[in-house]
N, C-alpha and C positions, 0 to 999 in steps of 0.2 A: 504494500500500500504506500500511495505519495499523501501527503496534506501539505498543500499551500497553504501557509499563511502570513498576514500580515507583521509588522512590527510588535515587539510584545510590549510596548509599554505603551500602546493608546489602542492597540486593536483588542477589543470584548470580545466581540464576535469568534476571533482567531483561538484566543483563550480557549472560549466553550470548545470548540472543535478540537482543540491540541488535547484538555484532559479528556473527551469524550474517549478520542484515541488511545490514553492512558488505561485509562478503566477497562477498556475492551482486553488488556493483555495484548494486542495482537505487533506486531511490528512493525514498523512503520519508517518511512523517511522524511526526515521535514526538509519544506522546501519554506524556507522565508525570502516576500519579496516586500519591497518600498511597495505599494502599491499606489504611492503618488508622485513616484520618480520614472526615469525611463527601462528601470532594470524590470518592470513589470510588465511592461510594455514585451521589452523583449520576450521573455518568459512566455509572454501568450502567444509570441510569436512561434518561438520552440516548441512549444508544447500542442500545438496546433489548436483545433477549436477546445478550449476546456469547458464551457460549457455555454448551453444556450443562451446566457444571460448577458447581466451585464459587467461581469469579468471582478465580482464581489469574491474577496474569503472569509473564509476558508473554503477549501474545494477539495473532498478527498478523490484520490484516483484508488479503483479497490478493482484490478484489471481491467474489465471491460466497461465495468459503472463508474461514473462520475458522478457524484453528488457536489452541492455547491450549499449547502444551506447546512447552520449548526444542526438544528432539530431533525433535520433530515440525517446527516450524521450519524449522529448517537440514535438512533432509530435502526439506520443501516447494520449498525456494529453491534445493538441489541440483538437483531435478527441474526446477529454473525454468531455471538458466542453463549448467546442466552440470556433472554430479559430480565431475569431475577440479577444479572450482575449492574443491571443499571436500577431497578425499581422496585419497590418495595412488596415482597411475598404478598401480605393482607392488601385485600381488595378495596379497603375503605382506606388504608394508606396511600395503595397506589393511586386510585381513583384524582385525590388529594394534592398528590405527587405532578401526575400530570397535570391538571387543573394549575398549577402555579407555574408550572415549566411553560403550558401555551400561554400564559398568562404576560411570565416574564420574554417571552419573544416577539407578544406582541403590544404590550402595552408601554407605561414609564415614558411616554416623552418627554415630556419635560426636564424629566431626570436627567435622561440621556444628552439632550442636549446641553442642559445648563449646570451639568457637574461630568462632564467627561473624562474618561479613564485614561489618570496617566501616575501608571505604576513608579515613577521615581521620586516624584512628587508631596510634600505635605504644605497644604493651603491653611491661611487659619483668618477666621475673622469674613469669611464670605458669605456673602447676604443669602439667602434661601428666601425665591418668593414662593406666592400662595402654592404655585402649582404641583412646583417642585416638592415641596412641605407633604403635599396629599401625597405624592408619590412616595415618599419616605414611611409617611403613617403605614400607608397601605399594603408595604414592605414588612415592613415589623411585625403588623397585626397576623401576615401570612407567618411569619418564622415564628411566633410566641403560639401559633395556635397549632403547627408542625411540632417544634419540640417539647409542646405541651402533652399531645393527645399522643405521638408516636415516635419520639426521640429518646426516648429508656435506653435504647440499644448501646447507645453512643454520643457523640458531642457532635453530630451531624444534623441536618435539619428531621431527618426520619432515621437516625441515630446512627447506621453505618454510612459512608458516603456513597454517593448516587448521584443519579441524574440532576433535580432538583438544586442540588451544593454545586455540581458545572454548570447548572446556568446562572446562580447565583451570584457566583465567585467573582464573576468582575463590579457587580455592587459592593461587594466587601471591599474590596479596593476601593471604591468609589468613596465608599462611606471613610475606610482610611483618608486619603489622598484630601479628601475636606474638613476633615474633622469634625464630622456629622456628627451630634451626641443620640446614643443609645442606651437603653436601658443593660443592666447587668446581665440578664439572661443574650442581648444580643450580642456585647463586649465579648464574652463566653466562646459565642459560635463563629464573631470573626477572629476573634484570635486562635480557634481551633482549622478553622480555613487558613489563615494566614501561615500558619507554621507545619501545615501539610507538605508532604517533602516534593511532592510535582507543583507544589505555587511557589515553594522554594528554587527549586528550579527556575522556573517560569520568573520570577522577580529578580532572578542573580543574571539571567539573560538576559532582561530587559536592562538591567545597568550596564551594561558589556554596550549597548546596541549607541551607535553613533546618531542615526536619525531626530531628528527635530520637527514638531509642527507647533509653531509661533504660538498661531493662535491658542493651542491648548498649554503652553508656558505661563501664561498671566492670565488671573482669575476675572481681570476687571474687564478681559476681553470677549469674558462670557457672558455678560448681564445681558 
């Protein structure tokens, strides 16, 4: 298997797909490209059509499939090695489970926009409007009621990690990176993502990485 992805200190999306990869066991080779320089350009040029879109990562090659979407991904890789290594056994966990994973891919704009993931990063003192604010609430209310009803297991959101905690994982950064205040049960669950030995990885790579985008250097360039 190939996985394209992006830079790892501002790409999320990339993230979800790199630990989806992880989780699977399976083996893999990463392909990291700028995706707003010309080295990606090339890339697609090498690599011939990678996918029908519009040339987003991550992008797994898994021989003849290409997939181009996180959720799609970890979906493929479920199907690969067995769903139970991404989701939770009980029905009313996983039910749950997925429910926040579609949730976290397709909603949070605001978020996304006006607190953007950039893993080297500690901001302090950054304004949070209304929107953003609901999006946070909304966030929490999902993780306090995850490791409330099904997190016994472990220090994970349904207590081993899973799917749910890959898609998460770039709000935990996020929520670092701004100096979001959370309640002790959440302090708990990022610091147990945070010190995960593939985000460790994932964060000791992102400081290695020479890339820069301005706009997400300075917080006043987000309001």
């Amino acid at each position: 298997m190939k996985l394209i992805i992006g830079n790892k200190n501002y790409s999320s999306w990339s993230l979800r797909g790199w630990l989806a990869c992880k989780q699977s066991g399976l083996a893999f080779e990463e392909i990291k490209v700028n995706v707003l320089g010309e080295d990606w350009e090339q890339t697609k040029r090498e690599l011939g059509d990678v996918q029908p879109s519009s040339g987003k990562v991550p992008i797994l090659w898994d021989g003849d499939v290409v997939i181009w979407d996180s959720l799609a991904i970890l979906e493929h890789l479920a199907d690969r090695v067995g769903r139970e290594r991404f989701w939770p056994k009980d029905d009313a966990a996983r039910g749950m489970a997925r429910s926040m994973v579609a949730e976290m891919h397709s909603s949070y704009l605001a978020l996304r926009r006006g607190l953007p993931m950039n893993v080297r990063k500690q901001f302090h003192g950054v304004q949070l409007n209304e929107e953003v604010q609901g999006d946070i609430v909304r966030i929490l209310g999902l993780w306090a009621e995850a490791r409330a009803r099904y997190g016994q297991g472990g220090p994970f959101l349904f207590g081993t990690f899973g799917a749910a905690d890959i898609f998460y994982a770039p709000l935990v950064s996020r929520f670092l990176t701004y100096q979001v205040p959370v309640p002790g049960f959440a302090q708990a669950y990022m610091q147990a993502m945070w010190e995960h030995d593939w985000m460790q990885q994932w964060i000791a790579a992102s400081e290695e990485e020479e890339w820069v985008i301005a706009q997400y250097e300075d917080p006043q360039t987000l309001a």
